[in-house]
N, C-alpha and C positions, 0 to 999 in steps of 0.2 A: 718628622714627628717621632717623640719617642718609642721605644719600643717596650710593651708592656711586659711587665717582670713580673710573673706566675710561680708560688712559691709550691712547691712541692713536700708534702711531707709526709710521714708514718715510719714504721716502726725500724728498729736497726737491725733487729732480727724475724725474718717473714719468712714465710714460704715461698717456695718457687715460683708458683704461679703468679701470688700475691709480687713478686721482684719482676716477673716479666710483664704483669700488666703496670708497674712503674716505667719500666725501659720502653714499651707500647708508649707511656703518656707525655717521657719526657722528647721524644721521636715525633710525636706528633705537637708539641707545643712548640718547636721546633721550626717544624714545616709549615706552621700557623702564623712565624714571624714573632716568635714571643722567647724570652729570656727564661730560664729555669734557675730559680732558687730552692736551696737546698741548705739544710744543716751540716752539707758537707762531712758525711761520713759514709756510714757501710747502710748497708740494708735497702730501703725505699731511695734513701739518699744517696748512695751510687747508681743505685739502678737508674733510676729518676737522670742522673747525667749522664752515664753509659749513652743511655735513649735519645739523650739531647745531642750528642756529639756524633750518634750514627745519624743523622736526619742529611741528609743531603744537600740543606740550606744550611749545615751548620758550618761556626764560623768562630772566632778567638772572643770570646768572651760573653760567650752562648750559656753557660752554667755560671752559677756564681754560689761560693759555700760560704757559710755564717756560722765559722766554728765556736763552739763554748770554750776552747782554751787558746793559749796565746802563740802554740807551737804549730804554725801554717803547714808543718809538712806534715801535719796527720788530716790533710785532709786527702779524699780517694784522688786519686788518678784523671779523673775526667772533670773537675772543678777546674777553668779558668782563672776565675779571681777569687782570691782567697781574703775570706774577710774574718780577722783572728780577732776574738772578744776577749778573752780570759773572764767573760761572765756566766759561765757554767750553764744552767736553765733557764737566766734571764735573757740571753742571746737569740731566744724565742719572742721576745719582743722587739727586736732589732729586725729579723725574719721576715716577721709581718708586716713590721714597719715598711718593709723594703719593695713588698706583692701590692700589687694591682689586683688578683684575686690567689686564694690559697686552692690547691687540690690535696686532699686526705686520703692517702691510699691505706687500710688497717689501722698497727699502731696502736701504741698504749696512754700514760700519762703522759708523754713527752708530746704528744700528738695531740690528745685531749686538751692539753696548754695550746696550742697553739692554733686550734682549733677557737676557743672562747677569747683569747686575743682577737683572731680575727673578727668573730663576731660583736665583740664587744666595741672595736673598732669601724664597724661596716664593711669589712672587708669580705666582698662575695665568698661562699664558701661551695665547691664541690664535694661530696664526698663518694667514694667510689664504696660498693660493695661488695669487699670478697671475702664474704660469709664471717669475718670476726674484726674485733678490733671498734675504734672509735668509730673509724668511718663508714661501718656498716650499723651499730647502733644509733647513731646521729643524721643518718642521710633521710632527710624530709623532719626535719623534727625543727621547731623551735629553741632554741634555749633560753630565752625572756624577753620580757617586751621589746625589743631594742630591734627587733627584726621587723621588715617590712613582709620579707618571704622567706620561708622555710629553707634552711641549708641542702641543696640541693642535689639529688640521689641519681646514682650512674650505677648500673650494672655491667659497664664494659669503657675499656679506652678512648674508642670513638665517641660513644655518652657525654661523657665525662666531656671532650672535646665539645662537641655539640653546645652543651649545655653550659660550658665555660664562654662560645663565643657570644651567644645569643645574651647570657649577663652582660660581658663587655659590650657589645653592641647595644645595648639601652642603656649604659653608662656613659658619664665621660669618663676620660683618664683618669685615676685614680691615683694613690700617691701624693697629695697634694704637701703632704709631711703629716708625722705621728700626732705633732701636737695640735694641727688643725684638725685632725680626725677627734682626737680625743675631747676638743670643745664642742664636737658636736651633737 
């Protein structure tokens, strides 16, 4: 069976605390058997694969980055497979395309896009909240009809965990490709 590819995102520059509850998330998506996608830079997005690559189950192709430019060695250090767009902001839709479900750690517009992809697409959404950013004003919130259940609110790593398998568990696999998401 494939293995479910969980994309990770928020902002490039966070807080500490806001960076080690990502390294918390990508460490335990990890140990969970699931793949971590990332935008493949600094902030949430290293953190997020630092996390992925300390888990104990981890393994060569356990992070995957979706860079917005065409130069693969700007992406961090702990990215596996590097996937170069040279699509700037749109690359955020390649991202999502790519998740089974997203996790929102803070984060700004760049977050906020990828956040309304996902939902616009069905694509489950977690969000974690640590006190600022998207994913603390968005966790529990609809954003239009298109939703069955509210974007789904964690106040801790574990949560977030939690809450991310119990979606997948009354899901099937997801992924099916963007453009059959999109007819739906």
């Amino acid at each position: 069976m494939r293995r479910r590819q969980i994309a990770v995102v928020g902002g490039a520059s966070e807080s500490e605390q806001t960076l080690k509850l990502a390294e918390e998330v990508g460490q335990l998506l990890v140990d969970h058997g699931h793949r971590v996608v990332t935008g493949g830079l600094d902030g949430v997005m290293a953190a997020a694969a630092r996390g992925a690559k300390s888990s104990k189950r981890a393994g060569d192709g356990d992070t995957i980055g979706v860079l917005p430019m065409l130069d693969a060695s700007a992406a961090n250090p702990w990215v596996d497979i590097v996937v170069p767009t040279g699509m700037n902001f749109a690359r955020n839709v390649v991202l999502v395309a790519m998740a089974d479900a997203l996790i929102a750690i803070g984060g700004g517009a760049g977050t906020l896009s990828e956040i309304a992809l996902a939902w616009q697409h069905r694509v489950p959404v977690v969000a974690l909240d640590v006190g600022s950013g998207w994913s603390t004003q968005l966790g529990g919130q609809f954003l239009d009809h298109r939703g069955e259940h509210p974007i789904a609110r964690a106040s801790s790593a574990a949560e977030a965990m939690e809450q991310l398998e119990v979606i997948l568990a009354s899901a099937p696999a997801r992924n099916p490709g963007f453009l059959a998401r999109a007819a739906r």
